[in-house]
Structure formats: C-alpha cells, structure tokens
C-alpha positions in Angstrom: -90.2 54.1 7.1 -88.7 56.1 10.2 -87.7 52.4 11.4 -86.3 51.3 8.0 -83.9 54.9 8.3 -83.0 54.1 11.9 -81.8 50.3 11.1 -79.7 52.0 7.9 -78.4 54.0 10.2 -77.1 51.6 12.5 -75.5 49.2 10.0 -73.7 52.3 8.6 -72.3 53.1 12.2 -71.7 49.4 12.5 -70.1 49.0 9.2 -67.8 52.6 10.5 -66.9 51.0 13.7 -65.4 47.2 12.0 -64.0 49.1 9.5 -61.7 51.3 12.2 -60.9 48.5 13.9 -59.4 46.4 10.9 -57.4 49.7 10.4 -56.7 49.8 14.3 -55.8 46.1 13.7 -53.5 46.7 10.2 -52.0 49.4 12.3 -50.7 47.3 15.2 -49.4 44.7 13.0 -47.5 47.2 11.2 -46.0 48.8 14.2 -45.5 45.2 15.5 -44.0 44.7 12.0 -41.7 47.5 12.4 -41.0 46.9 15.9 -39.4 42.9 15.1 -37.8 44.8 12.1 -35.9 47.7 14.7 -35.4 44.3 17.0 -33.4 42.4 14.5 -31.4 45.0 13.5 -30.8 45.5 17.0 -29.3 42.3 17.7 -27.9 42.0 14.2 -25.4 44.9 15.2 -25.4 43.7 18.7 -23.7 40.4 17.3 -21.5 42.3 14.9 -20.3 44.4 17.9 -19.7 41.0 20.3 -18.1 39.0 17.1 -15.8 41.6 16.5 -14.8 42.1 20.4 -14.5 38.5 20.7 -11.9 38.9 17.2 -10.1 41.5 18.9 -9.7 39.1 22.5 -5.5 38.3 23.0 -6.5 35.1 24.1 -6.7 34.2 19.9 -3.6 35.6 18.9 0.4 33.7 19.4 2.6 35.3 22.0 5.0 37.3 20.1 7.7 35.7 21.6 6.6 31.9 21.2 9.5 30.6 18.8 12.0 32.2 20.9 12.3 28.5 23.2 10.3 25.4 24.2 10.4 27.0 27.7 7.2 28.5 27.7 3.7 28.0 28.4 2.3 28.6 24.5 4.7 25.7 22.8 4.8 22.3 23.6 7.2 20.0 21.3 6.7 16.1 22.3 8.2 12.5 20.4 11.6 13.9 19.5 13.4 11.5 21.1 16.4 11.9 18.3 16.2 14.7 17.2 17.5 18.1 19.5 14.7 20.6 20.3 17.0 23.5 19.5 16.7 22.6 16.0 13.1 22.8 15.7 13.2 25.8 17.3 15.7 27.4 14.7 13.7 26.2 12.2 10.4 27.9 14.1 12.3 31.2 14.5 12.2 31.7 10.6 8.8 31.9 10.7 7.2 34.9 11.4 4.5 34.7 14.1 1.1 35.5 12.7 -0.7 39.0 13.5 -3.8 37.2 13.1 -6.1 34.7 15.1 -4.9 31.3 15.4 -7.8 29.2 13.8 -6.7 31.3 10.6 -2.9 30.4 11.2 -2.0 28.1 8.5 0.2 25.4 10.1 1.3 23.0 6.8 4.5 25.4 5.7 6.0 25.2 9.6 5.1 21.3 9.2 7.1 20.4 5.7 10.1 22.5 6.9 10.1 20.5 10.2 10.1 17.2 8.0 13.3 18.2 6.2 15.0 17.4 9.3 16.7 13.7 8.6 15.4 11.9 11.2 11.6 13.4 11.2 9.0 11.4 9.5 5.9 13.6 10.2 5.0 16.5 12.1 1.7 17.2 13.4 0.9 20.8 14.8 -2.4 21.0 16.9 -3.8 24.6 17.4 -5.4 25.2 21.0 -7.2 28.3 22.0 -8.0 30.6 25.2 -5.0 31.1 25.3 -3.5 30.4 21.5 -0.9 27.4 21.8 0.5 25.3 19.3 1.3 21.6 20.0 3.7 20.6 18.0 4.1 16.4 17.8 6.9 14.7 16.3 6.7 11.4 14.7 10.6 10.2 13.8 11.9 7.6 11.6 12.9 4.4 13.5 16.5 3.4 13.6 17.8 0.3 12.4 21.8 0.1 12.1 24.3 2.2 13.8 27.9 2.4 11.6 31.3 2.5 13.5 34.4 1.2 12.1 35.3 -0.7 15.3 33.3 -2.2 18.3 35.2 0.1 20.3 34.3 3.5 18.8 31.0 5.1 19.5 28.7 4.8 16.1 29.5 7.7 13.8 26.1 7.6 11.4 23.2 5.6 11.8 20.3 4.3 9.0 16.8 4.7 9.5 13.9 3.5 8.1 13.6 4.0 4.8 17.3 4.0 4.1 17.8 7.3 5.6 21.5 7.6 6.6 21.4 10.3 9.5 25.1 11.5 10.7 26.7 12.3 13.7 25.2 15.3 14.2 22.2 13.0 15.8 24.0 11.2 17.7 24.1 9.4 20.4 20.5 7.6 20.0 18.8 8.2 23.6 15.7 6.5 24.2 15.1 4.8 21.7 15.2 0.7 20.8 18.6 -0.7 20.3 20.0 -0.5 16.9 22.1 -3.3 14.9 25.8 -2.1 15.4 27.2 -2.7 11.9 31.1 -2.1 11.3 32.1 -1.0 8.2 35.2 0.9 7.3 33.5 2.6 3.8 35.7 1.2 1.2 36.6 -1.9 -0.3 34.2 -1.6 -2.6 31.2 -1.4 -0.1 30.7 1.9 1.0 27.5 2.8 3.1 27.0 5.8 2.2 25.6 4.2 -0.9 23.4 1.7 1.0 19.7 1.7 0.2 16.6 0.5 1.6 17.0 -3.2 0.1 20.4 -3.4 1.8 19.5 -2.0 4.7 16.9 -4.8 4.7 18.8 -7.7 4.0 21.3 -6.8 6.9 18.4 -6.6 9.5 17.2 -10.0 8.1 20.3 -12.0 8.4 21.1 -10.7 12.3 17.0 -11.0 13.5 17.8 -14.8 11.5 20.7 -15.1 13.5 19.2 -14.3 16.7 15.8 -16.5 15.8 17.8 -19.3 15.1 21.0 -19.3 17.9 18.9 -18.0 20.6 21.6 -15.3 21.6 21.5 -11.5 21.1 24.0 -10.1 17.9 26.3 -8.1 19.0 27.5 -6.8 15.6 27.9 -7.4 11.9 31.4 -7.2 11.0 31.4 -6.0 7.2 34.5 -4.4 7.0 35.0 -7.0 4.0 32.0 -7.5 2.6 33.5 -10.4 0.8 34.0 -12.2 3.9 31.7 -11.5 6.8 31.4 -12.2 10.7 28.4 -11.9 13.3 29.5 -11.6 16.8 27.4 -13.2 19.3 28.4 -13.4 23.1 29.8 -17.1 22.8 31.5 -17.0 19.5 32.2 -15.4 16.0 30.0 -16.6 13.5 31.8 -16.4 9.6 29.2 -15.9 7.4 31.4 -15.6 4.4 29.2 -13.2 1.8 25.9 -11.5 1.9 24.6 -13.4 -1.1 21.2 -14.7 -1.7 22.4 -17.9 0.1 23.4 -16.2 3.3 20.1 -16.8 4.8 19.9 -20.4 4.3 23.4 -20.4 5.7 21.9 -18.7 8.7 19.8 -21.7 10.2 22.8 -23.6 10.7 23.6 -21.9 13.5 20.7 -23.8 15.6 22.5 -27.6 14.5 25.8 -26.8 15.2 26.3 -23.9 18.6 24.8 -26.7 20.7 28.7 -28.5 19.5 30.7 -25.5 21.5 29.4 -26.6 24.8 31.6 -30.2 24.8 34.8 -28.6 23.5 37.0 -27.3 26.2 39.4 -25.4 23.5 39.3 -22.2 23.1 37.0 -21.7 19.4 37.7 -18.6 16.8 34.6 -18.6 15.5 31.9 -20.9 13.9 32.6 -21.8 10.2 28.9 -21.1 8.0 30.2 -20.0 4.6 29.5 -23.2 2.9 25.3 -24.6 2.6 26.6 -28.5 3.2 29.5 -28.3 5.3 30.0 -26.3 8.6 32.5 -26.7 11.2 33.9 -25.2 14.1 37.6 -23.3 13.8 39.5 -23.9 16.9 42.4 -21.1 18.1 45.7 -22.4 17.3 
C-alpha cells in the first residue's frame, strides 16, 4: 500500500513537471510569436521610411529649368532633320515641368502637341532615371516634291508624305533625300495648294517612270501649264503634253526614241511624247 502511494505520487510529480513544460513550451512560442510580429513591423516601417527617402531622392524629379534649351544634360531631341529645334522647344516651354517623379510624368500631351508641327509624323518621348531625362525622338514625314515657280528660284513649299504641303518656314531641306523639283506658278487652273495625296502620287510616278525608263536623273517637272507639260532631264526636254491617265504609257517611249539624239548633230528642243503612236524629236529652228 505505502508502495502503491509512492508510485501515485510520482506520476502526479511527473504529470506536474510535463505539464510546466508544455506551458514553458506555449510560452516560448508565444514570445517567439510576438517577437516575428515586433520584427515585421520593424521592417514594415523600415521600408516605408526607405520608400519614401528614395520618393523624396532629386535624382526622380526634371530639372526645373529643362525646357529652357536643348543645351543641356536632361534633354536630348534626335531625327529632326527638317524641322528647327527651337520650335520644339517653344512648344516644350508651355508645358509646365512636373513637381513630381518622372515615372508618374505623363508624356502623351507633350507628344500630340509636338505632332501638330507640319512636318512631324510621330514623337516618341523615352523617360530615363538617376538622374530624370527625357529623350525626345522625332520621326518626320518624308518629302517628296519641292514647288518653285522657276528652276532658278530656291523651292518656296514642299509636299510631304501624305499630301502635307509644308511652307517656307521649313525650308531649305538639309539632310535629307532629294526631292522632285516641281515648277508650278499656282494658277491656271492648277493650283498646289489644292494638291492631294493622289496627285502628289501620280507626279512621283510619272518622273521615277521617266527615270526607270531613260536611264537619266529628272531634273524637274515643268507644270506651269498643266495642259501642256515638260520633264527636264540633263540631255533634253521631254513634252509630255497632259497628266492624263495615258501619261504613263506615254512615259516608256522615252527608252525607243533618246537612243535617236545621239546621231543628230542639231541642236534638239525637246523630245515630242504627247501622242501614244507617234513620237518625234523637235529640232531648234
């Protein structure tokens, strides 16, 4: 009986000392518990406090002063070969320069102003950081036909693709691929400034013809009566006669008869194509 008391007594002791240390145990965990808890917390606001220091840096925000020219390290302007920097500038200057970081700047308003510019096609405006920058590249409209009323007088407007008639203002073309001179006074019933796209089209058919089928480089279109029309190449005047929907069939002739010019030794005025069956070559009298 004593022995059966003793045992209980040691299974109780036993039981005591589990039982304090599965509270010992639940204890740590929930200090451990706690202890992650405080640690996130920790470097939650830790992470606030960097994200908003690396918000606040200068290196996100536009130099105050970055529309004031293209002379400086935060703007770069390439691929305006026609059009004058100093106009994209004015156009930048009337935009206020954001007070906030540049990947929030919203760049598609300073883009479609751009664009209204008559020789710009598209604008793309790239947005570089550490240090903010913008890159501002210019895609413009290819010309096609410069207008002068004589071969002697610089062009005074120029078409684009599209049909865009640009004036003066852009003008002389630099760097860019040599347009077909056209002459054209305006009137007569044929004035340019009513051109559009399919005209502009038809004229660059009939000279690249021209030049396909003589083998020379056009000099000019002469369609200062559009009833009666001449393309100049370096050997001779070509009369053409009207830009009707037989003038390209008219064209081809050129490659049969130029070879002619060679075995004349009189001076020629110019090479007769305004008829499909018959051509012939006007001699100066």
């Amino acid at each position: 009986m004593h022995n059966q008391d003793n045992n209980d007594n040691i299974n109780i002791e036993r039981r005591v000392k589990i039982n304090q240390m599965q509270r010992n145990v639940r204890r740590g965990k929930e200090r451990l518990k706690w202890f992650r808890c405080w640690v996130r917390l920790f470097m939650i606001l830790a992470l606030i406090f960097a994200a908003y220091k690396v918000y606040k840096l200068p290196q996100w925000y536009l130099n105050k002063n970055i529309f004031s020219s293209a002379s400086n390290n935060t703007l770069k302007i390439v691929g305006n070969s026609i059009t004058p920097t100093y106009r994209i500038i004015s156009i930048l200057r009337q935009t206020p320069v954001p007070q906030r970081p540049i990947y929030l700047f919203n760049t598609s308003k300073i883009e479609k102003e751009i664009e209204k510019l008559p020789p710009i096609k598209e604008v793309y405006i790239q947005r570089l950081w550490f240090p903010a920058r913008l890159n501002i590249m210019i895609v413009e409209r290819r010309p096609i036909l410069s207008i002068s009323p004589d071969p002697k007088v610089a062009p005074i407007a120029f078409f684009a693709e599209g049909g865009k008639l640009i004036g003066r203002d852009y003008l002389p073309l630099k760097n860019v691929e040599k347009t077909i001179l056209v002459l054209t006074y305006g009137t007569k019933g044929d004035d340019y400034r009513t051109w559009d796209e399919k005209r502009i089209k038809k004229i660059e058919t009939i000279v690249h013809a021209m030049e396909q089928f003589s083998g020379q480089p056009v000099e000019y279109i002469d369609l200062r009566n559009p009833k009666d029309i001449y393309i100049k190449l370096p050997q001779v005047n070509v009369r053409l006669g009207e830009l009707d929907y037989m003038a390209l069939s008219r064209v081809r002739n050129i490659s049969a008869i130029l070879p002619q010019i060679k075995t004349l030794n009189k001076k020629i005025k110019y090479i007769d194509l305004r008829w499909e069956d018959t051509q012939y070559i006007k001699l100066e009298e």
